[in-house]
DSSP file (Angstrom, degrees, kcal/mol; ACC not computed):
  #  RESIDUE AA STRUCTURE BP1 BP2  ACC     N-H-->O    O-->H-N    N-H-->O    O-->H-N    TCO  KAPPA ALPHA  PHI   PSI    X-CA   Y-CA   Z-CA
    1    1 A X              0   0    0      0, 0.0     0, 0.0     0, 0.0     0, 0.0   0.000 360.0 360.0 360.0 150.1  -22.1  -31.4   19.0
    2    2 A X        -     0   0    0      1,-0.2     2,-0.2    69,-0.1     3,-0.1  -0.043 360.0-121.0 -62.2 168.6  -24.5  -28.5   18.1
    3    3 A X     >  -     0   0    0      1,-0.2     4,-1.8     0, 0.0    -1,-0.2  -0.558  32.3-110.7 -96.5-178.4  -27.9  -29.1   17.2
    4    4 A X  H  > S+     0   0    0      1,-0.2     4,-1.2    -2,-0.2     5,-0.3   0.921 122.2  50.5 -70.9 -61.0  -28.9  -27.7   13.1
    5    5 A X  H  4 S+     0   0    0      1,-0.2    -1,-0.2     2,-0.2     5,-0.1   0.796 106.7  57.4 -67.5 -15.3  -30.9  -25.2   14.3
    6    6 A X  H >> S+     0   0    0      2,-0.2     3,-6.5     3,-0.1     4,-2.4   0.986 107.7  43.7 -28.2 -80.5  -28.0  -23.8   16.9
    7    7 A X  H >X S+     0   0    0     -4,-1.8     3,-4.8     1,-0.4     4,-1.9   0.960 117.4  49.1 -68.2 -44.8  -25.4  -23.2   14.7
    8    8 A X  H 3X S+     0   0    0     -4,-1.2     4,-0.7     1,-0.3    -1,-0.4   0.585 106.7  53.8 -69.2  14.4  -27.8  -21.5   12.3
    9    9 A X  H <> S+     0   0    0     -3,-6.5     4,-0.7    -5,-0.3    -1,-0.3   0.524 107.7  44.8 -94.5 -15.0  -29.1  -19.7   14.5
   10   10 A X  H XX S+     0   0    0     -3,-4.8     3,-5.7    -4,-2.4     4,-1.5   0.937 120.7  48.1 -71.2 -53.8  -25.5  -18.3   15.7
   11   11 A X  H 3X S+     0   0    0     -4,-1.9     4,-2.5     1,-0.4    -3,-0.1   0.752 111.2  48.8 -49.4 -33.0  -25.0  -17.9   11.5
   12   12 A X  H 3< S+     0   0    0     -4,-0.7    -1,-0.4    -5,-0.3     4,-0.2   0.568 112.9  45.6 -99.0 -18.0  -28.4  -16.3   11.3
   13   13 A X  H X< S+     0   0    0     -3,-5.7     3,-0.6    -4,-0.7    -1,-0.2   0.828 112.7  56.6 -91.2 -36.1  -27.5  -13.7   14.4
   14   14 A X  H >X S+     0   0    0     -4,-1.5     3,-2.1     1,-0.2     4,-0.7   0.986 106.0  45.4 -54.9 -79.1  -24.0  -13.1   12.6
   15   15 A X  T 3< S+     0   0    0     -4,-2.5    -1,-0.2     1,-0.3    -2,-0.1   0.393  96.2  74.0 -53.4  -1.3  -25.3  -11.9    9.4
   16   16 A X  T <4 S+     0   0    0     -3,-0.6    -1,-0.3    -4,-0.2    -2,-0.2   0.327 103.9  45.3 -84.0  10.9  -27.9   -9.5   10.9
   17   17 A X  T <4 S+     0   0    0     -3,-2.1     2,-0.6     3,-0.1    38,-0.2   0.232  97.1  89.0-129.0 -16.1  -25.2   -7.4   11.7
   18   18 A X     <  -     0   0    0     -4,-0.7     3,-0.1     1,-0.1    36,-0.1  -0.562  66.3-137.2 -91.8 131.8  -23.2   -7.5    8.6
   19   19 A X  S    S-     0   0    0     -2,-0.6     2,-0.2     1,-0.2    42,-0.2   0.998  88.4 -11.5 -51.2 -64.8  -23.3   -5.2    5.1
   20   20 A X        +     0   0    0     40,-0.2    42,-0.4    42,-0.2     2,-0.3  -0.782  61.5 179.5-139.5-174.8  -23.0   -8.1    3.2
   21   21 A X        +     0   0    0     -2,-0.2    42,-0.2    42,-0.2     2,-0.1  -0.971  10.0 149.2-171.4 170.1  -22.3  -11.3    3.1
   22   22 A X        -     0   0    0     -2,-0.3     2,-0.4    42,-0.2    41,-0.1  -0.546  46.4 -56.1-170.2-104.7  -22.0  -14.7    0.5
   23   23 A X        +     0   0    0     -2,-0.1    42,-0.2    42,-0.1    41,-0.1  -0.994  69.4  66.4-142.3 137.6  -20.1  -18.0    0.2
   24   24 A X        +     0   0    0     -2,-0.4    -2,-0.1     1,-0.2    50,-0.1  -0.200  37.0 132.1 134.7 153.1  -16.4  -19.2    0.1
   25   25 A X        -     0   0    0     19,-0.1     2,-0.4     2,-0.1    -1,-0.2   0.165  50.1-118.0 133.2 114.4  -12.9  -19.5    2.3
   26   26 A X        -     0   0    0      1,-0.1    18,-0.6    48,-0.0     2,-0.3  -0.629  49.2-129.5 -93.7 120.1  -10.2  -21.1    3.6
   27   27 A X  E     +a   44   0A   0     -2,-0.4     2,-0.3    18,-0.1    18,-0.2  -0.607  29.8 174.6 -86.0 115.8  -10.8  -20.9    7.5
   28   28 A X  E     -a   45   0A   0     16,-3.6    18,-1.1    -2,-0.3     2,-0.2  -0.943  27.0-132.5-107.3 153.2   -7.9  -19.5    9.9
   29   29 A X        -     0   0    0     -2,-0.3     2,-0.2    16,-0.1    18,-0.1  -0.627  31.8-100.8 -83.2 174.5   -8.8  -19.1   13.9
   30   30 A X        -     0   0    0     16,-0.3     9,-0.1     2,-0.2     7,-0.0  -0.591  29.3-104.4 -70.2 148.6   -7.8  -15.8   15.6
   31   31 A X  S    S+     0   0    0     -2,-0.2     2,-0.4     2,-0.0    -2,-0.1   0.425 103.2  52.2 -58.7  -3.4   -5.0  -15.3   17.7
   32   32 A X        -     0   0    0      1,-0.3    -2,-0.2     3,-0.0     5,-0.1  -0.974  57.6-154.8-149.2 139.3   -7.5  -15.4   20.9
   33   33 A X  S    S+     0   0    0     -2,-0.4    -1,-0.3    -4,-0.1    -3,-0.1   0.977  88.9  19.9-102.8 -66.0  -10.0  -17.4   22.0
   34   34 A X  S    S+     0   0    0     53,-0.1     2,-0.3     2,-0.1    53,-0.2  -0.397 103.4  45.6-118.4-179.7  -11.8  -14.6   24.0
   35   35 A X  E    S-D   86   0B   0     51,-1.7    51,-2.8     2,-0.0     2,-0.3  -0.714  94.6 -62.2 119.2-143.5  -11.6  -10.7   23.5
   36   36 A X  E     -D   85   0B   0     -2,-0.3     2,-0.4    49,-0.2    49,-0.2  -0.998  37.9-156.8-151.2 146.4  -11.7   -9.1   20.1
   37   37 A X  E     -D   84   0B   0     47,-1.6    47,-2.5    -2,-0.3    -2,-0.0  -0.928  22.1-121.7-124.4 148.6   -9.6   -9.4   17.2
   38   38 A X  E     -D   83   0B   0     -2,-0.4     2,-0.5    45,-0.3    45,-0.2  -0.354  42.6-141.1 -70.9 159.3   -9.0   -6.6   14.0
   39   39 A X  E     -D   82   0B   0     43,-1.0    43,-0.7    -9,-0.1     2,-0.3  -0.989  10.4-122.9-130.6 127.2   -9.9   -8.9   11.3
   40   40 A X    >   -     0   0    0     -2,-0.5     3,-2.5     1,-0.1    37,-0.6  -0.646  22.0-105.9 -22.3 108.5   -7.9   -8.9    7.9
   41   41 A X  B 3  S+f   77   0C   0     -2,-0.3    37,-0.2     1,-0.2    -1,-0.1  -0.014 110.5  15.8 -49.6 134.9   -9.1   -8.4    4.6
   42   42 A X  T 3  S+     0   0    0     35,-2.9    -1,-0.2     1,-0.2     2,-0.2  -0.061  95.4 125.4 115.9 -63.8   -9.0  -11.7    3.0
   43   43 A X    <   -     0   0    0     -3,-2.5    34,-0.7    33,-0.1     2,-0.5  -0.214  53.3-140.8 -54.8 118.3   -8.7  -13.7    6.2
   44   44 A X  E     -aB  27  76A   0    -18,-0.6   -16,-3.6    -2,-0.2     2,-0.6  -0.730  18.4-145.8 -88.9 132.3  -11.0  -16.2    6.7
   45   45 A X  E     -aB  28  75A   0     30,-2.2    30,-1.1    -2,-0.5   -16,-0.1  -0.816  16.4-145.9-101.4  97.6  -12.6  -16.8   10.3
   46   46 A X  E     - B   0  74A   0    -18,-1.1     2,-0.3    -2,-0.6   -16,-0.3  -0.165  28.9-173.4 -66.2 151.7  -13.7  -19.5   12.2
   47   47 A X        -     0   0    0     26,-1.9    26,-0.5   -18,-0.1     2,-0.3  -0.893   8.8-159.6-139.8 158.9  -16.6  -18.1   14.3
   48   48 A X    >   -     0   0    0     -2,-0.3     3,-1.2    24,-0.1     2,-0.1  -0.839  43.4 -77.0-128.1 164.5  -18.6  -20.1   17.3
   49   49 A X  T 3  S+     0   0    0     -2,-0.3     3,-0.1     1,-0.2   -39,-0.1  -0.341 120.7  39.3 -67.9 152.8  -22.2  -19.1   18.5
   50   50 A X  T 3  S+     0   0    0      1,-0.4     2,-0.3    36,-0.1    -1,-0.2   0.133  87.4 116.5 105.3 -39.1  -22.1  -16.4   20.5
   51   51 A X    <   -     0   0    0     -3,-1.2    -1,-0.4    35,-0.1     2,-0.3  -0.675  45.2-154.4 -73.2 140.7  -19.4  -14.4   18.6
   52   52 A X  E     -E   85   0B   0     33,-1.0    33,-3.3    -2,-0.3     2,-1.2  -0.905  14.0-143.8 -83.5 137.4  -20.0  -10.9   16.9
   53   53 A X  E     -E   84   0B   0     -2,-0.3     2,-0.5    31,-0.2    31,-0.2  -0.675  13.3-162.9-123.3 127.1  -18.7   -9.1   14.3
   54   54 A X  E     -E   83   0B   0     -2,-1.2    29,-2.5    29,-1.1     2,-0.6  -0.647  16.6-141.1 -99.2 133.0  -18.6   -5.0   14.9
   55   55 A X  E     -E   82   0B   0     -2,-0.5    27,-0.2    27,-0.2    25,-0.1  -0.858   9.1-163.7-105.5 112.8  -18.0   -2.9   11.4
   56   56 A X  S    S+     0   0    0     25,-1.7     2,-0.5    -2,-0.6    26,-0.1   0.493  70.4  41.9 -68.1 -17.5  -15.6    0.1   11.9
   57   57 A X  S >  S-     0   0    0     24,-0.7     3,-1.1     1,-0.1    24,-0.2  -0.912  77.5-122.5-142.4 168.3  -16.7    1.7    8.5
   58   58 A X  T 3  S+     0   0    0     -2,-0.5    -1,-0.1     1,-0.2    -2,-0.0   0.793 114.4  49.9 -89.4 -27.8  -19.7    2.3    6.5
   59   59 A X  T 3  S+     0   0    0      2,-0.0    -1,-0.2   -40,-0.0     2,-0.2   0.265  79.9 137.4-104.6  28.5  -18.3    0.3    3.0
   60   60 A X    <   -     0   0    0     -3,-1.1     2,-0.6    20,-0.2   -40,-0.2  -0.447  31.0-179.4 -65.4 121.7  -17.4   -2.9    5.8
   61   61 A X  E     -G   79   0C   0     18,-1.4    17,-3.1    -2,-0.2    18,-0.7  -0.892   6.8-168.0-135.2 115.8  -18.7   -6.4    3.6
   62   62 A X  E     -G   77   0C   0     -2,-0.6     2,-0.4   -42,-0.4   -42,-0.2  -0.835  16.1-142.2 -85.6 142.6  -18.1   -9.8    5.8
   63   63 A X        -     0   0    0     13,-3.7    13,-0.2    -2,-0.3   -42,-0.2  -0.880  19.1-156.3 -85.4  90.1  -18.6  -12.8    3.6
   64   64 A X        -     0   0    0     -2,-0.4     2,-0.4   -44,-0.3    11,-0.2  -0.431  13.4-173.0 -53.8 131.4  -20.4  -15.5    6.1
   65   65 A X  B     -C   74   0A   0      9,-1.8     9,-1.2   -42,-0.2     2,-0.4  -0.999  17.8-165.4-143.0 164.2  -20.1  -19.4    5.3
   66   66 A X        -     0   0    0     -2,-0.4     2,-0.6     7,-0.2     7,-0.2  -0.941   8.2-158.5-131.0 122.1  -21.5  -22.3    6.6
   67   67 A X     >  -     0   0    0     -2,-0.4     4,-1.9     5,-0.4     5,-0.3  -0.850  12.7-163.3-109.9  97.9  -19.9  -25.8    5.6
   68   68 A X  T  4 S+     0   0    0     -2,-0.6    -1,-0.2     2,-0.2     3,-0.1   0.786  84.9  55.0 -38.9 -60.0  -23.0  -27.9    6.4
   69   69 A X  T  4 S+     0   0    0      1,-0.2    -1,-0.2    -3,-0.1    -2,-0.0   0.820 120.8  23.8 -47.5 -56.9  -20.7  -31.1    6.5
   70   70 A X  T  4 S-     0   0    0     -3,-0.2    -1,-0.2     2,-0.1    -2,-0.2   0.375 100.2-128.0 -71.6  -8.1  -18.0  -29.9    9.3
   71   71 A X     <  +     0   0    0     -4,-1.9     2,-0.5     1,-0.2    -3,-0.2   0.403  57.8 146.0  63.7  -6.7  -20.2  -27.7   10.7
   72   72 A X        -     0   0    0     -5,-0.3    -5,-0.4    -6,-0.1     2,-0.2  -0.676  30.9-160.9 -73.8 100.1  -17.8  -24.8   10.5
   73   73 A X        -     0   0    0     -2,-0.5   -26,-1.9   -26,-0.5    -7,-0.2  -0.843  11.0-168.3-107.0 140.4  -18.8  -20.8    9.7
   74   74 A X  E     -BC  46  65A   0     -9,-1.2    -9,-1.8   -28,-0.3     2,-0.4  -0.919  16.2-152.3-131.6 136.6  -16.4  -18.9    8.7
   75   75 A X  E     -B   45   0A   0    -30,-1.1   -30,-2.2   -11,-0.2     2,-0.6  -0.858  13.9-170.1-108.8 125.2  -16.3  -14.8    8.4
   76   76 A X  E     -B   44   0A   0     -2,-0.4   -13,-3.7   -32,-0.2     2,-0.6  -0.964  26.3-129.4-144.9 113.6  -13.7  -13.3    5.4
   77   77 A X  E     -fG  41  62C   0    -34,-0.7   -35,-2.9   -37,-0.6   -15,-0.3  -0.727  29.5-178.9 -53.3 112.6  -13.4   -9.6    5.7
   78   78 A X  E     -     0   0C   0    -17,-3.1     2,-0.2    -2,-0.6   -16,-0.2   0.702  59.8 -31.9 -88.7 -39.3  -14.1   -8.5    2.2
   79   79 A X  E    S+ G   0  61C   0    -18,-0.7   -18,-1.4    -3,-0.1    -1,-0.3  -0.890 100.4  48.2-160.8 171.6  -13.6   -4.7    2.7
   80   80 A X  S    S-     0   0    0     -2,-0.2     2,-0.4   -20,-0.2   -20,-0.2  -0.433  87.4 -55.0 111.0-175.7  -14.1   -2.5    5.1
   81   81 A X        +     0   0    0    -24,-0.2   -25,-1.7    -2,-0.1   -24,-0.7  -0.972  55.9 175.7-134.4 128.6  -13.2   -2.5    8.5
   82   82 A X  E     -DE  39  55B   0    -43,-0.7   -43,-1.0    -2,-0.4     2,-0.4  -0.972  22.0-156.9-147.7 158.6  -14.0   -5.1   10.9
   83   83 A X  E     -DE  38  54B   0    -29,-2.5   -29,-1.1    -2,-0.3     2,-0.5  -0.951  15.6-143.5-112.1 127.6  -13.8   -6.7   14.7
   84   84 A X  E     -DE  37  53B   0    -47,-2.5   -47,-1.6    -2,-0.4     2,-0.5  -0.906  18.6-159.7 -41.1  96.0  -14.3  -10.3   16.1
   85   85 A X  E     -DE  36  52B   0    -33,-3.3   -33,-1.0    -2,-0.5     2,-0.6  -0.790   5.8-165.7 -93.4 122.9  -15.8  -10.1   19.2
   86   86 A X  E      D   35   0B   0    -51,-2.8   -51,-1.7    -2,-0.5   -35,-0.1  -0.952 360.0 360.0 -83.2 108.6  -15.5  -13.2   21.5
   87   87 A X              0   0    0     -2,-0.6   -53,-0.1   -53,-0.2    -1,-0.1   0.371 360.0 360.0 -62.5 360.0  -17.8  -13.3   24.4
């Protein structure tokens, strides 16, 4: 299991990278555990440390959330254009 300051540190690396970001989202994974995936407005994304998310367009807003209880951040394209990257 992660330690607290781990996964917020992934969350906190995720969101320096984003246009926006806020709260909410029913988590699906991506079709690929490594590589990069187009991300879908809407879709919500489970994300591990270590993952990035690269914005194809200038009006791109990821929403980040963080379920404190499961431990589970999740990324939901909002607008925009956007990549998963999986190390």
């Amino acid at each position: 299991m992660k330690s607290f300051a781990t996964k917020h540190a992934a969350i906190l690396a995720l969101t320096l990278g984003l246009a926006g970001c806020g709260g909410g989202g029913t988590a699906e994974s991506p079709e690929t555990l490594s590589g990069s995936v187009t991300m879908v407005t809407g879709r919500a994304y489970t994300v591990e440390e270590g993952d990035t998310i690269e914005k194809s367009s200038a009006d791109t807003v990821v929403r980040i959330t963080s379920d404190l209880q499961s431990g589970e951040t999740t990324a939901t394209l909002l607008s925009g254009g956007a990549r998963l990257v999986r190390p």
